[in-house]
Each structure stands twice: as structure tokens, then as C-alpha cells.
C-alpha positions, -999 to +999 in steps of 0.1 A: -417-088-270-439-089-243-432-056-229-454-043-262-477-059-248-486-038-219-484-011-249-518+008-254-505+018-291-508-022-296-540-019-320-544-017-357-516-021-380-492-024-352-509-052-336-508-071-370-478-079-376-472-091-340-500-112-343-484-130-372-452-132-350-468-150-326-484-175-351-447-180-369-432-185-331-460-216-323-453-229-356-417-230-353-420-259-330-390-245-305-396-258-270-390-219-262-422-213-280-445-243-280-481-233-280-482-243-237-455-212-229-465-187-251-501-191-243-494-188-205-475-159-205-500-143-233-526-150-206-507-131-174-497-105-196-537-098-202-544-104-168-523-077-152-531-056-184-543-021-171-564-014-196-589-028-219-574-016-250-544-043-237-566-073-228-585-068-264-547-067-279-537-101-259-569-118-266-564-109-304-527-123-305-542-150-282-563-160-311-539-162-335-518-181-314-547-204-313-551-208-345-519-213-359-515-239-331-547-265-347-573-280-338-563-298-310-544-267-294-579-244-300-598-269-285-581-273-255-581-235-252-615-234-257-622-257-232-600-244-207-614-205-209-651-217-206-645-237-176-626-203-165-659-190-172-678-214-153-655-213-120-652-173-119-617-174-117-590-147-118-589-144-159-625-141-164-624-111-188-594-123-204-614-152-213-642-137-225-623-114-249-603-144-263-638-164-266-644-133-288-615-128-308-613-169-316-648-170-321-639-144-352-612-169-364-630-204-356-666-215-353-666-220-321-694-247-324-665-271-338-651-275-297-688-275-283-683-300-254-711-327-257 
């Protein structure tokens, strides 16, 4: 699965359904897919994406992952790309394209550190 990944004909209807896959995987509850692996091998697989056509797919099925997960798993991830934001690190654009993608899905202002 996530050798499509580094696919740049992930998009559009293809990308659909394996963003729904990835929601059915987290929801499962299988320690093979809890929220915590899936997520961090969703993140390297953006990261050494070559294209951004591939980071915009990750982040999408990032987002879904998200979401499927709850509140409490969107929050964390929320909280863990902005401080990814604030330290400059590796993932930066990852991060901001999954902002993006959960910020279509969630109101973002729900996880708003105060």
C-alpha cells in the first residue's frame, strides 16, 4: 500500500478510495494499524515524496486518517505539525499541506492551543 504512495497517478478518484482505506485501517483498532504507525509512516512517505502532486496525496490521506482517528488523535496531530512549523524541522511542507487538507475536514480552531 504504501508503494502507491510514491505514485503521481494518486489524485482524484484513485486517491478516494485509498483514503477511505486508511480511515477503515485506524478504525479497525489492530495494533498493525493504530492511528501512531500509520500516521508515521504516512509522514516519511510525504517526506521523501519527489513531487508535490505526492505530498498533496499523503497529506489528503493524512487527513482522513486524522479524522477517522477523533478528536483526541486530530488534536495531537494538530499540535504536533504546528510545533513542526514553529521549529523548522525536516517535514515542514508536509505539515503545512496536512494543516490544509485537515483544516478542509475540521475547524481547526477546535485544537487552537490556549
Amino acid at each position: 500500500t504504501f508503494e502507491l504512495l510514491k505514485s503521481p497517478l494518486l489524485q482524484g478518484s484513485v486517491l478516494e478510495p485509498m483514503q477511505r482505506l486508511f480511515s477503515l485501517l485506524v478504525r479497525s483498532e489492530q495494533p498493525e494499524t493504530s492511528f501512531d504507525s500509520l500516521y508515521i509512516m504516512l509522514v516519511e512517505a510525504g517526506r521523501v515524496a519527489a513531487s508535490r502532486q505526492q505530498i498533496h496525496s499523503v497529506a489528503k490521506i493524512i487527513a482522513s486518517l486524522c479524522t477517522a482517528a477523533g478528536d483526541g488523535a486530530c488534536r495531537g496531530t494538530v499540535d504536533a505539525l504546528v510545533d513542526g512549523l514553529r521549529t523548522l524541522d525536516d517535514n515542514v511542507v508536509v505539515s503545512l499541506y496536512c494543516l490544509g487538507e485537515i483544516g478542509k475536514l475540521r475547524d481547526l480552531d477546535l485544537f487552537a492551543s490556549s
